[in-house]
C-alpha positions as CSV (number, residue, x, y, z in Angstrom):
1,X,129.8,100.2,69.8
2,X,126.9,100.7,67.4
3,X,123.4,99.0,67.6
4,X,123.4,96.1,65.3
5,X,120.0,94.3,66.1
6,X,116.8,95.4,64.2
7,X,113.5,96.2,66.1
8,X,111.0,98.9,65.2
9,X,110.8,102.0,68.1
10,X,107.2,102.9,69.2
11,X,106.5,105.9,71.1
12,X,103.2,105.8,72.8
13,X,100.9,109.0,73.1
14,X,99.2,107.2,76.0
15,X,99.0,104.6,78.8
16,X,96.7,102.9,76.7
17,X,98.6,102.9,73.6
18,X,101.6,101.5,75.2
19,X,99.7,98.8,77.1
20,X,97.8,97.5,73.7
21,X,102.2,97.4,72.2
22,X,103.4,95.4,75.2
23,X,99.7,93.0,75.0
24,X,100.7,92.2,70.9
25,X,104.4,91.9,71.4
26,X,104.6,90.5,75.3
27,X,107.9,89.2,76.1
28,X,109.4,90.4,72.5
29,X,108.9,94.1,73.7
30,X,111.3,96.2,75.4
31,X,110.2,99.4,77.8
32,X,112.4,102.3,77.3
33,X,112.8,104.6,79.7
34,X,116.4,105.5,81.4
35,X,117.9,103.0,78.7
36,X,121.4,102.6,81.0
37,X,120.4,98.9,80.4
38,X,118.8,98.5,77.8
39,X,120.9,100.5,75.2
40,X,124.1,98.4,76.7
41,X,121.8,95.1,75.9
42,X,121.2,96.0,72.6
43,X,124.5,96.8,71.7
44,X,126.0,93.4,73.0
45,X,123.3,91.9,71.2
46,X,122.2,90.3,74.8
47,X,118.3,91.8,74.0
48,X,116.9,91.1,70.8
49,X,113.5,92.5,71.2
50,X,110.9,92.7,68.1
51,X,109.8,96.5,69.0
52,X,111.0,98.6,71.7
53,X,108.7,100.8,73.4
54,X,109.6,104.5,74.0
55,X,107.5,105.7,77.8
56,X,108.8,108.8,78.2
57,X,106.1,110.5,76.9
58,X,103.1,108.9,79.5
59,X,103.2,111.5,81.7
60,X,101.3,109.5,84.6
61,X,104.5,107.7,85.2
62,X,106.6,111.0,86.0
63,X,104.4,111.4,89.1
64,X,106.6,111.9,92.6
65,X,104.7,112.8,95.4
66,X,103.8,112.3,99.0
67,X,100.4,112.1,100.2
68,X,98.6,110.5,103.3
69,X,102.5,109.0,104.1
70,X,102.5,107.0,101.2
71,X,105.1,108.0,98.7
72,X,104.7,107.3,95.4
73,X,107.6,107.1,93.0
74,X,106.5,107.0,88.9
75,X,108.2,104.9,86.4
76,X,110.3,107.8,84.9
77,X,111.8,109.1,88.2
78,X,115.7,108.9,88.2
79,X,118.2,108.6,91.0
80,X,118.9,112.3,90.0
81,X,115.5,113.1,90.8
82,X,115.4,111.5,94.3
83,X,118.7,113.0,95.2
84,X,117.1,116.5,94.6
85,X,114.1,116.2,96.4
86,X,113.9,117.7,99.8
87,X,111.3,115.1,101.1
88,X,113.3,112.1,100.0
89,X,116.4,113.3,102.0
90,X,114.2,114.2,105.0
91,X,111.4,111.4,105.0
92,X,113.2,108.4,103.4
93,X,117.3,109.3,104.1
94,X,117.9,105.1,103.5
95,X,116.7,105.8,99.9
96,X,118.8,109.1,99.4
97,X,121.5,107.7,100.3
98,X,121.4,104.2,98.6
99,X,120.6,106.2,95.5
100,X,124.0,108.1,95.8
101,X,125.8,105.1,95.9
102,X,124.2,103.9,92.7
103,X,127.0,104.3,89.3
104,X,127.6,107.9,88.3
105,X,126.3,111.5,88.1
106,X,125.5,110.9,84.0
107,X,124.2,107.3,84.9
108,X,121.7,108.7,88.0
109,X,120.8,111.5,85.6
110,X,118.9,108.8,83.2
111,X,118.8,105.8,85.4
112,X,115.1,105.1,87.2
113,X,114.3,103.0,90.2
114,X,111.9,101.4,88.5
115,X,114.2,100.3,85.6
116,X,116.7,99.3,88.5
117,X,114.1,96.9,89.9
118,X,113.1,95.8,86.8
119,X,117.0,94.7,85.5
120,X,116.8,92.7,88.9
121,X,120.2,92.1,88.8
122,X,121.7,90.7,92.7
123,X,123.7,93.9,93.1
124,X,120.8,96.3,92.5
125,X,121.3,98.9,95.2
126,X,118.2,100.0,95.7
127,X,116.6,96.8,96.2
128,X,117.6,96.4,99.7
129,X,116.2,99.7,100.6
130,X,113.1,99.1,99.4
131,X,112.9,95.8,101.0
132,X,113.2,97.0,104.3
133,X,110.6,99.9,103.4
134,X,108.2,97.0,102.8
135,X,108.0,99.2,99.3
136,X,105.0,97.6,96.5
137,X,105.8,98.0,92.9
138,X,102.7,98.4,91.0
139,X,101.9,97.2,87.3
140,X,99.4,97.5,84.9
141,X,98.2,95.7,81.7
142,X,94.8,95.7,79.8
143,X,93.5,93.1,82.3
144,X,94.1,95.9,85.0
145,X,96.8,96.3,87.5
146,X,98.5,94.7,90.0
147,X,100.2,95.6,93.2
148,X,103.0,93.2,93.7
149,X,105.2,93.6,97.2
150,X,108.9,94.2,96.8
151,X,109.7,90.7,99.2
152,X,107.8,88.9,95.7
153,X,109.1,90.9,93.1
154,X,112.3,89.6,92.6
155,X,111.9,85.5,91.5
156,X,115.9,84.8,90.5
157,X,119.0,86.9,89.1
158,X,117.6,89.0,86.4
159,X,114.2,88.0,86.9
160,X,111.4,89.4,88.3
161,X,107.2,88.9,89.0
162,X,106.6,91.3,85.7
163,X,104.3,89.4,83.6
164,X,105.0,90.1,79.6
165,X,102.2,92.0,78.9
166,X,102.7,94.6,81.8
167,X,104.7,97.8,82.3
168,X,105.5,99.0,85.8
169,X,104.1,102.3,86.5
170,X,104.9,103.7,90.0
171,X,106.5,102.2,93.2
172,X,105.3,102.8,96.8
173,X,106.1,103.1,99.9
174,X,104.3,104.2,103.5
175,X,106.8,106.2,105.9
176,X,107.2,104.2,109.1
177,X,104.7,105.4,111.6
178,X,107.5,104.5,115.0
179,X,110.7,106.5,115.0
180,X,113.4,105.0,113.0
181,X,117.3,105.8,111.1
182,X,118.8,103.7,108.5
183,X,122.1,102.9,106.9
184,X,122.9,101.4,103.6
185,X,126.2,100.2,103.8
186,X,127.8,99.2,100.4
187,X,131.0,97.3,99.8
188,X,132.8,98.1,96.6
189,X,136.0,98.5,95.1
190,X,136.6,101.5,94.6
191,X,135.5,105.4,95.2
192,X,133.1,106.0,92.1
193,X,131.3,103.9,89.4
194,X,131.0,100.7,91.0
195,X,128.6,97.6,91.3
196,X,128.4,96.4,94.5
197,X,130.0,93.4,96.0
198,X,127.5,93.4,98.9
199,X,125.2,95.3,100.2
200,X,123.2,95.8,103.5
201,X,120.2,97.8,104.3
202,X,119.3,98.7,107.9
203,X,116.2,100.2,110.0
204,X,116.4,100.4,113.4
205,X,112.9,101.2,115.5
206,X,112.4,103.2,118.8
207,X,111.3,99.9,119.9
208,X,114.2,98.1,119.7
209,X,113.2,96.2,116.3
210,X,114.9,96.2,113.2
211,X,114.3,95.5,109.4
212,X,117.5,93.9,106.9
213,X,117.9,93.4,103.9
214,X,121.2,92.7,101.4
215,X,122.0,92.7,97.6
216,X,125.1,90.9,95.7
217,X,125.1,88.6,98.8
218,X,122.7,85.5,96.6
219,X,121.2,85.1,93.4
220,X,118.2,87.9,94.7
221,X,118.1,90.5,96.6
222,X,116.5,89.9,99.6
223,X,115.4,90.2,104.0
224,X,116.9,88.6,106.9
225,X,114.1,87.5,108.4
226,X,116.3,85.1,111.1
227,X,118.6,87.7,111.8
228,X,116.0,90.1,112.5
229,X,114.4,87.6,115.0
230,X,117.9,88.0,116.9
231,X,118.0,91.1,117.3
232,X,114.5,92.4,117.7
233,X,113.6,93.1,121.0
234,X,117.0,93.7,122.6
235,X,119.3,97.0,122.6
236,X,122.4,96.6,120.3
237,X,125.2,95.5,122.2
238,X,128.6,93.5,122.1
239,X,126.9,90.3,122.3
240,X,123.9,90.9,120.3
241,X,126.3,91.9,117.5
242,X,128.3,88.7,117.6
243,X,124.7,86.6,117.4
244,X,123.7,89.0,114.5
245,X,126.9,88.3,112.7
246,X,127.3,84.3,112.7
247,X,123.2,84.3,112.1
248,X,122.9,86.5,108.7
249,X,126.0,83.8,107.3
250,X,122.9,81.4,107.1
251,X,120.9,83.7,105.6
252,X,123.3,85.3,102.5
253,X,124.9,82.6,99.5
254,X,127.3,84.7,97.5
255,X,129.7,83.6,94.8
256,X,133.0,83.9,93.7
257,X,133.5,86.7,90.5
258,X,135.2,89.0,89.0
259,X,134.7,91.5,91.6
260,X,135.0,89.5,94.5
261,X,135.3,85.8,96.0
262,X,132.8,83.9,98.0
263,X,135.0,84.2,101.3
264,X,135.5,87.6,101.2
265,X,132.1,88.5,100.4
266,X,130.9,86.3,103.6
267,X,133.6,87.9,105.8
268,X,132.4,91.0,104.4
269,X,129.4,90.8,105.1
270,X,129.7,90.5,108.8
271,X,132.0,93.5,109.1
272,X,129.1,95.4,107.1
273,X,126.1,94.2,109.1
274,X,128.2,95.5,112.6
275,X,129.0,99.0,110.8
276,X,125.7,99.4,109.8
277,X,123.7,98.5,112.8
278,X,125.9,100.8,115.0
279,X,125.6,103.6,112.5
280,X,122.0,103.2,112.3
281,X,121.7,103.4,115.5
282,X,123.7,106.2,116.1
283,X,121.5,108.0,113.8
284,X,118.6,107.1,115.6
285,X,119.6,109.1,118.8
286,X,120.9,111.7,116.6
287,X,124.6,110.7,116.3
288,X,126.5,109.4,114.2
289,X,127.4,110.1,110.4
290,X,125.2,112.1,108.3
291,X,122.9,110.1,105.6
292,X,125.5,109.6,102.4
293,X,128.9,109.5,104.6
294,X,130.7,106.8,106.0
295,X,128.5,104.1,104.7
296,X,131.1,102.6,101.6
297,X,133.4,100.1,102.7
């Protein structure tokens, strides 16, 4: 399908560059980066932007590092990236292998977190995962920059904190200080390119506390802050489970679609929440699955 709406391309030589594009053209400017979004918009004529802004060239937004237990992610970093880096898989597992789960090799290979955050669709599987990293995105504009936490960042489906005039450059994210495992447990249809149905993201502490958070399960993606209260504090058991199961039901408001109706998604959803506490767990005293197996339902 070819590309029928007209919009001049701009390829900035610099952050500043960019940033004076997106403060003339604000919400009628388009940031290209991966494009697996974009370039699909533009072709169903769902985005009609004035000029659309080529970033790959801003260098400052490929930076990946790890310093001081902050990890900073750039703007330009794809799923491929994170899946070939030794310190994601080792520091931040939950990320590696939410990022596995996410459409195919060719999309991961252009896709970037930061684009996946920014399309803010309820299915986004990486949003989940950076929820219950406590992750901040961080922005900038020629007023200066923000830094806006993931629990704000996402305002409704498709929409995000993002004011027009900004571009997001990086995404952070401090490595839990108490010993922890995860589990990103992701319901789909079938074995390959897939969006998710629902989606649950899991850390479980040393301490007996717990972070979760779920995607395609409302209109955002989002924390369980009630079902947390239930089970921090207390070892996982039979009991604590069934608590933890009728409690995230009042916490999670999904629809009926194409993929998937509203029932199944809720009974779903308590089938994932028990397999991914108990595998999370297991990883925590070093049993259990290893990070990017047994985690698709």
């Amino acid at each position: 399908m070819p590309i029928t709406t007209e919009f001049e391309y701009v390829k900035p030589k610099d952050m500043d560059e960019a940033l004076h594009v997106f403060s003339l053209y604000r919400e009628k400017a388009r940031a290209l980066a991966g494009g697996t979004d974009l370039i699909v918009h533009l072709k169903e004529n769902l985005a009609r932007p004035e000029v659309v802004v080529d970033i790959k060239a801003l260098d400052e937004l490929a930076v990946f590092e790890m310093m001081g237990g902050t990890l900073r992610i750039g703007a330009l970093v794809t799923f491929s990236d994170l899946l070939d880096s030794p310190v994601i898989k080792s520091k931040f597992p939950l990320l590696w292998e939410a990022s596995l789960t996410v459409a195919s090799v060719g999309v991961r290979n252009r896709a970037t977190l930061a684009g996946n955050i920014c399309s803010a669709v309820p299915s986004a599987d990486s949003a989940p995962v950076l929820a219950v990293y406590e992750a901040e995105v961080l922005t900038r504009s020629l007023k200066g920059g923000r830094r806006i936490p993931v629990s704000e960042w996402f305002t409704g489906p498709k929409k995000t904190a993002l004011l027009p005039e900004e571009i997001v450059t990086a995404i952070e994210m401090k490595l839990p200080v108490k010993r922890h495992a995860g589990c990103y447990m992701k319901l789909s249809r079938y074995e390959g390119e897939d969006l998710a149905q629902g989606g649950i993201a899991v850390l479980a502490f040393s301490d007996n506390t717990y972070r979760l958070a779920v995607c395609a399960l409302g209109p955002k993606p989002a924390r369980c802050p009630k079902t947390e209260a239930v089970l921090n504090g207390s070892k996982l058991g039979e009991k604590l489970l069934f608590k933890a199961k009728e409690t995230i039901l009042q916490e999670v408001s999904p629809i009926s679609d194409i993929r998937s109706t509203k029932e199944y998604r809720l009974h779903m959803t308590q089938i994932m929440l028990g397999r991914a506490l108990e595998m999370a767990v297991a990883r925590l005293f070093g049993k259990g699955p290893k990070y990017g197996t047994g985690n698709i339902c």
